[in-house]
N, C-alpha and C positions, 0 to 999 in steps of 0.2 A: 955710556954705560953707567958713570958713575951718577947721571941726571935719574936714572930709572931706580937707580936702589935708594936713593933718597927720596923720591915717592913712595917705596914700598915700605922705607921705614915710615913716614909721615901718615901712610894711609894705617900701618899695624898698630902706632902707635892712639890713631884717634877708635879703632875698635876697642883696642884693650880700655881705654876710658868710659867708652860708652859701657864695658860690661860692668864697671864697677860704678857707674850708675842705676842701675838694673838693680844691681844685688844691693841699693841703699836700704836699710829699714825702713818702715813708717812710723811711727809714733801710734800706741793704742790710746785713745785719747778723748775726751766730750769737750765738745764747747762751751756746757755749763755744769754748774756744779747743784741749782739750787732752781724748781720751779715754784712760782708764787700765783695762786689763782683766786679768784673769787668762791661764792655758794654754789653755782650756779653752773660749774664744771666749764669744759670746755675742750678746744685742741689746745697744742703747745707745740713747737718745732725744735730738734735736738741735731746734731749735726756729731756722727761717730767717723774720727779719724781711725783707721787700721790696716794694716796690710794682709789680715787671715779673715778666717770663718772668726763668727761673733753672735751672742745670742743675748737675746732681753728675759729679766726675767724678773715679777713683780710678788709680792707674797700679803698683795690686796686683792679683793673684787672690782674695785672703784676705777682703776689704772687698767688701760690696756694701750700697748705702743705696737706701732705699725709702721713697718716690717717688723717683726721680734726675733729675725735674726736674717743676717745675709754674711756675705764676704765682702774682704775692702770698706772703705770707707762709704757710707751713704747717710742720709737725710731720713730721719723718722719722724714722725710726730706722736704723739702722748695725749690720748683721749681721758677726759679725766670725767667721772660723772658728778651731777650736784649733790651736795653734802646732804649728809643723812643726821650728823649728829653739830652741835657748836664750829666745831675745829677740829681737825684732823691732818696726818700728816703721813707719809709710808717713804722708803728706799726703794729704787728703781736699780738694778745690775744689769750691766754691760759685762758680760766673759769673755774673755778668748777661748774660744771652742779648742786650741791648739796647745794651749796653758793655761789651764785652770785658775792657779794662782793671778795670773795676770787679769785684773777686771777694774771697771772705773762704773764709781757711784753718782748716783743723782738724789735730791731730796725734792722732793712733793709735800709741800705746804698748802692745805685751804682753808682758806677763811670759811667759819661754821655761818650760819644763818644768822640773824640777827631776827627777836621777837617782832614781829610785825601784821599787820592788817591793814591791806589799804583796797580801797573801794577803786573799780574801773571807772566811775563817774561819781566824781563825791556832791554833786546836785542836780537834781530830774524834776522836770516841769511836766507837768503832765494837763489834760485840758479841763472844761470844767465840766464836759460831757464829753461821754462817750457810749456805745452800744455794749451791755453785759459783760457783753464774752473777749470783748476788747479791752475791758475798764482796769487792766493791769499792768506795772513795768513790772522788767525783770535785771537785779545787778551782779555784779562777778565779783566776789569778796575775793581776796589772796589771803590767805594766815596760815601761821605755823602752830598759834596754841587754841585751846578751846575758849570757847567766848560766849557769850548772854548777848541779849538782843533787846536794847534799849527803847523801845516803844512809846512816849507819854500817854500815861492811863488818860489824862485828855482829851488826847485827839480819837474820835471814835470816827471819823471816815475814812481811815488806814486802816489796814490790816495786812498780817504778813501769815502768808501760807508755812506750815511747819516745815520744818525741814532736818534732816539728819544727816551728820557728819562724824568723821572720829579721824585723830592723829597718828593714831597709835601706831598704825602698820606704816608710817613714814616720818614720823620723829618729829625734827625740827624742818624737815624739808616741807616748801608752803603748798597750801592746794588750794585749787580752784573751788569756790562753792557757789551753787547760783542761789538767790535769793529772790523770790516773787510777791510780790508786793499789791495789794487791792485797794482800790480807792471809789470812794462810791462819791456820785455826781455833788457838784458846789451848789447849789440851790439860790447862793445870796452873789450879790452884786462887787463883793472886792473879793481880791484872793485870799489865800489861808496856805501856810506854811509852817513846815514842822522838821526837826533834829531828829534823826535815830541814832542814835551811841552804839557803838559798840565796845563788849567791857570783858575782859578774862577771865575765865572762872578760876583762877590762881592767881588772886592781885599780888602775890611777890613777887612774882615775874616782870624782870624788865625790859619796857616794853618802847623799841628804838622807833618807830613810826607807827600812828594809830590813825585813821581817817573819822569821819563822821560823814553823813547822808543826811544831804539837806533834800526836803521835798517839799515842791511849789506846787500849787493849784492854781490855775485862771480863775479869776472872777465868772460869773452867768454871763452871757447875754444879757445886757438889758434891754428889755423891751417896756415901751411906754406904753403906759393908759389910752385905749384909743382905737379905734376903728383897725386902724393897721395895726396895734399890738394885737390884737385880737385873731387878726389872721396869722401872724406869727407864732400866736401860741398855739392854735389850732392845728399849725403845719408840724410845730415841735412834738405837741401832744402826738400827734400820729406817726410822728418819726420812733418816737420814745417807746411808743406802744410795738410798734412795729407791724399797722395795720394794712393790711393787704393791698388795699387799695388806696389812691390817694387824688386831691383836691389840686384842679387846675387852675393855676393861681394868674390866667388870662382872663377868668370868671371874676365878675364881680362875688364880693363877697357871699351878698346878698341871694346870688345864684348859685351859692354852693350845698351839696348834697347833703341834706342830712342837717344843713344850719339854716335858721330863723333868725331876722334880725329884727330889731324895733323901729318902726315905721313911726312914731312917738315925733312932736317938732320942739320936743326939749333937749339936755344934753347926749339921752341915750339914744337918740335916732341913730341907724348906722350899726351898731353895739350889738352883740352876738348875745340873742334873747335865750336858743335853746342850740345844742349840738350833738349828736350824735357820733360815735364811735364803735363802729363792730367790726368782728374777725380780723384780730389780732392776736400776737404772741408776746407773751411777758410774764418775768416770776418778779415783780414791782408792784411796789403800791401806784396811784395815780400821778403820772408825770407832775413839779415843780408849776411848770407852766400853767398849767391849768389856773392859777391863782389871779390871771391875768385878768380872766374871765369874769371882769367884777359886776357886769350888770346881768349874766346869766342866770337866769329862769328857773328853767330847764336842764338837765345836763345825761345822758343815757350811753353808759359802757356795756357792751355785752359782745361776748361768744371771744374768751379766750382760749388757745387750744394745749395753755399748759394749766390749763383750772385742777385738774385731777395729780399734777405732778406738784405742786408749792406744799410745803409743810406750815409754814406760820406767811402769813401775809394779813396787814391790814389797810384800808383805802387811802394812809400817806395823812398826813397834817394840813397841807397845802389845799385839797380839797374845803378842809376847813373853813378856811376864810371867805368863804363865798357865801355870805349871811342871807345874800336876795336868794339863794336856791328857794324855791318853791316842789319843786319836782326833780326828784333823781333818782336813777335806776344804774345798780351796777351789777349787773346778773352774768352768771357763767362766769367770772373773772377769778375764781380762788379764793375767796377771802375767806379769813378762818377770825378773824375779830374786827374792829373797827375802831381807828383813834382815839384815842381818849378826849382830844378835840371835837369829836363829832358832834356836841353836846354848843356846840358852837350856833350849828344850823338850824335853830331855834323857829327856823320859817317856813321850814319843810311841811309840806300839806301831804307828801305823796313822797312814800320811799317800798320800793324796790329791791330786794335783795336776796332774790331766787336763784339758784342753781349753783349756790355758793356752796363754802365746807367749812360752815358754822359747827362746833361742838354743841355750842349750849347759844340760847337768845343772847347777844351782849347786855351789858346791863346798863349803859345807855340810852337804850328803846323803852323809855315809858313817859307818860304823860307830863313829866316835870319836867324834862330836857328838854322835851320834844312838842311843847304844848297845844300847837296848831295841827301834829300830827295826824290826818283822819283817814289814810291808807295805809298799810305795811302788810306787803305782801314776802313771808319768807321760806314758799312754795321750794319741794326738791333739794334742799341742802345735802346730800348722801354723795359723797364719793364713790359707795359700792351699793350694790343693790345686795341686802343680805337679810333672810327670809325669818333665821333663825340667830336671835343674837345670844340665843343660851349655848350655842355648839359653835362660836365664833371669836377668834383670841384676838384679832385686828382692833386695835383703840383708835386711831386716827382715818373714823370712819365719816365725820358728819352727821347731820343728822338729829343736832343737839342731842347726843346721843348721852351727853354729859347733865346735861338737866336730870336730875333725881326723883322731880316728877313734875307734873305738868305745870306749866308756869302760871300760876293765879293770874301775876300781875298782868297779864294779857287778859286777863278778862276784868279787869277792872278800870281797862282804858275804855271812858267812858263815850269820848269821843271821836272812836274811830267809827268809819262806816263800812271799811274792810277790813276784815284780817283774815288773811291765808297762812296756815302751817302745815298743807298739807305736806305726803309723799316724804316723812321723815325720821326718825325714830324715837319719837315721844312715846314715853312709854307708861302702865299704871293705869291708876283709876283718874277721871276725872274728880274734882272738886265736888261736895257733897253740897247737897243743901243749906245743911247745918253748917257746912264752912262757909259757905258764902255768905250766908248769914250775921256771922259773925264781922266778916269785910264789907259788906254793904249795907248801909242804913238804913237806903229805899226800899220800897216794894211794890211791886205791880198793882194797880190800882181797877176795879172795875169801872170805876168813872173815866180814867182818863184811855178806855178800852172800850167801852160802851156800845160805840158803831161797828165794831164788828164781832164782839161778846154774846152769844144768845141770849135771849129773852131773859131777865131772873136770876139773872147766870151770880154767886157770889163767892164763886171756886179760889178766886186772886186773896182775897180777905181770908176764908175758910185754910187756905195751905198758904198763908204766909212767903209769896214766890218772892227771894230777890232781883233786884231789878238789875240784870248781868246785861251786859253790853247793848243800851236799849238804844243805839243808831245804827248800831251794825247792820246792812243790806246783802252782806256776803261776809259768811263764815263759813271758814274751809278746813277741816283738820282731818281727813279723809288718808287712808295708808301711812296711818301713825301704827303702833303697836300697847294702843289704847285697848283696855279692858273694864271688866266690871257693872256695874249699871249706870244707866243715864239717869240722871240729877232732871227734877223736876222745873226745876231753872234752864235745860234745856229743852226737853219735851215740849212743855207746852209756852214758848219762847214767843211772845207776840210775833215778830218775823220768819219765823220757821218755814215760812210758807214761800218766803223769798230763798231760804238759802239749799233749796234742792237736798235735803237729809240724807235718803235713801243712797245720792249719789257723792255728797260733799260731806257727810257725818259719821253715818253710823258705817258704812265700809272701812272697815280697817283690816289688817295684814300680815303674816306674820306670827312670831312667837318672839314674847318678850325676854329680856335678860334673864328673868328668875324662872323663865322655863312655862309661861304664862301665854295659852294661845291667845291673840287678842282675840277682840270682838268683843260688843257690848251684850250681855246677856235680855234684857229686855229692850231689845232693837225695834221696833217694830214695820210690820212687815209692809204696811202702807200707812195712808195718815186723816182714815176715817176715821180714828178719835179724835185726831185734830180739829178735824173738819164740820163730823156730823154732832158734835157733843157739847165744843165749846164754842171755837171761830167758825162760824155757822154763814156768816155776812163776810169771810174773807178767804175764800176759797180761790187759791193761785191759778191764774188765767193766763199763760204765757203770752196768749195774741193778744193782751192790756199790758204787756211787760217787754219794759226792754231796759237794760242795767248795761250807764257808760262808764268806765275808768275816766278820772282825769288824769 
């Protein structure tokens, strides 16, 4: 018996122990007293000893702690957001929901931003061709204050798209901005490379990391002088253009569509005499390449299908240098002027330059640049067809719509054998007699008219005719918005008989700028004065005529 009551005391005695472990307190209590974080916010982990209900409670926006409250001790964490202002700091409470009094503090310290701007690639290479709509990067700036955008007035084959930003609605906290960038093709044979700064528009500000943008170009392609640079440039050219169709470069040169080589047993045998280029898309002057093309001829662009969409375009520099051009046609392509270079191609016998969107003649085209000049066809220039230009407010219509009146100096090219203006809005009187007069020194002569002058005839002498474009074979200025009367200097025009009048002259169209129907008032209605009165022996025989372009 007495074995059993000293187990009962033994067993009473470890209850009563265990209770007064039970009823120990816990300590209200943190594991820390102090959080320390970056700009850039973040979590944080806090560890709450307690033995009751407990609640979190913060007297910022920026802090939020999770759980924000439980019973017992648990594990929270402390979400902090990225800072808004330099530095900043706030007090975190822990309560006893049970004793108010009773509560343990925490401090939240962060470090504020520091001034800064740093580029996601602080140097980009970019090639030394590319297509339009490709031909740009794009970079991710980070900053916290406003800034300028360093560009060197220099470098003009950069460009940066605008862009807008502000800080305001987030302080010193950094933002993303994109930045797009354009670069228009390398033309020459080494690269080119260039710095953009960026700089505060508050240089008091101190400024802990700044980047810079370095940007590289490729060099060109070089392609050599030579049979095969020639097809290389041909193939470029049409790459550049973005022409529809394209050259199977399994074909001999020679047997390519649209090219002409020189058959010649000197160095240009081989050598791309003449080429062709249609139905293509482009808002460019004439590809780089093309320069390659040094023994070329010939050279004929036409039928672009962004002609009527380009605002300024002129035919590129690089054209220029092709001194042997004899022949070129750049028609349908948009041009609205021509290189100041063009003035280059001093060998040109035969130019081309119809169904462009000239304002006014360039002022390059006349017999001093151009002195071998003897065709200039620059038929159709109009962008819009517009009937009435006194009820019409569109300026950038073609048309040499800008010339103020009709251009003398085209009738004073003495040496051309064509010239076409039709189909465009020249507009006024023609040149008077008396003006011409004044501009040309010659005069038509009955002697040197004789054979086909009537009998007696002394009309050239008697009216003093100047002697206005006496090789011309075709003159065309037909659907101008030409008025007034015809000049005796055209009328009875030794050639008249060649250039079709009724169909190529006196038809004209329209109502002028000043509200002026065109049309020549003494038009005449056929050209039995021509025929029966004076030019009696030169009476137009289409089946004895036939008229070639070169």
């Amino acid at each position: 018996m007495k074995i059993f009551r000293n187990i009962f005391v033994i067993v009473a005695f470890a209850l009563a122990a265990a209770s007064c472990r039970n009823e120990e307190v816990i300590e209200f209590a943190l594991d820390t007293s102090e959080i320390n974080i970056g700009p850039d916010g973040g979590v944080k982990t806090i560890k709450i000893s307690s033995g009751s209900k407990w609640v979190a409670t913060t007297g910022v926006p920026w802090i939020t702690v999770s759980p924000a409250n439980g019973i017992g001790s648990a594990e929270c964490k402390v979400l902090i957001d990225s800072a808004l202002v330099n530095s900043r700091e706030a007090i975190v409470r822990i309560t006893n929901v049970d004793d108010n009094d009773e509560r343990q503090d925490f401090k939240v310290i962060q470090e504020g931003y520091k001034y800064s701007l740093t580029v996601d690639q602080t140097s980009v290479e970019v090639p030394s061709y590319a297509d339009l709509k490709d031909r740009f990067f794009t970079v991710k700036v980070k900053a916290n204050f406003n800034f300028t955008i360093d560009l060197p007035e220099d470098v003009e084959w950069l460009e940066m798209d605008k862009v807008s930003y502000s800080f305001d609605d987030r302080v010193a906290r950094p933002r993303n901005i994109d930045l797009k960038f354009k670069y228009d093709v390398n033309f020459k044979e080494e690269p080119r490379s260039t710095v953009i700064k960026f700089h505060p528009v508050n240089d008091k500000i101190a400024i802990a990391e700044k980047n810079d943008l370095a940007v590289n170009q490729k060099s060109a392609d070089k392609i050599e002088i030579g049979v095969k640079g020639d097809s290389l440039a041909l193939l470029a050219i049409g790459r550049t253009l973005g022409m529809l169709g394209t050259w199977d470069t399994s074909e001999k040169l020679e047997n390519w569509s649209g090219v002409t080589v020189w058959k010649t047993k000197d160095e240009r045998r081989g050598r791309v005499r003449s080429a062709e280029f249609t139905m293509f898309r482009t808002t460019e002057p004439i590809p780089y390449q093309v320069k390659y093309l040094t023994e070329a001829e010939e050279l004929f662009f036409y039928g672009n299908s962004n002609t009527f969409l380009i605002k300024e375009l002129d035919c590129g520099q690089h054209l220029c240098e092709l001194k042997k051009l004899r022949k070129l046609t750049i028609g349908a392509y948009g041009l609205t002027s021509l290189h100041k270079d063009f003035k280059n191609l001093s060998n040109l016998e035969y130019l081309n330059l119809e169904a462009n969107n000239f304002q006014k003649i360039p002022d390059v085209l006349n017999d001093h640049d151009l002195p071998k000049l003897t065709a200039l066809i620059m038929n159709a220039n109009t962008r819009y067809t517009i009937s009435d230009l006194s009820n019409d407010v569109r300026t950038s219509i073609g048309g040499f719509v800008d010339e103020e009146k009709f251009p003398v100096r085209m009738l004073l090219w003495d040496k051309l054998d064509t010239l076409r203006l039709s189909v465009n809005y020249l507009q006024g009187k023609l040149p008077t007699d008396e003006e011409m007069r004044e501009l040309i020194a010659e005069r038509w002569s009955t002697a040197e008219l004789k054979d086909s002058l009537a009998a007696g005839s002394t009309f050239f002498e008697e009216n003093d005719i100047p002697k206005v474009l006496p090789n011309t074979d075709l003159f065309a200025i037909n659907l101008n918005r030409l008025y007034g009367e015809l000049p005796m200097w055209l009328l009875y025009h030794p050639k008249l008989d060649l250039w079709a009048p009724d169909l190529l002259v006196w038809s004209q169209e329209g109502v002028a700028k000043d509200g002026t129907k065109a049309g020549f008032s003494n038009a005449p209605t056929n050209m039995n004065y021509y025929y029966d009165n004076l030019y009696v022996n030169k009476k137009f025989n289409p089946k004895n005529f036939t008229y070639e372009e070169e």
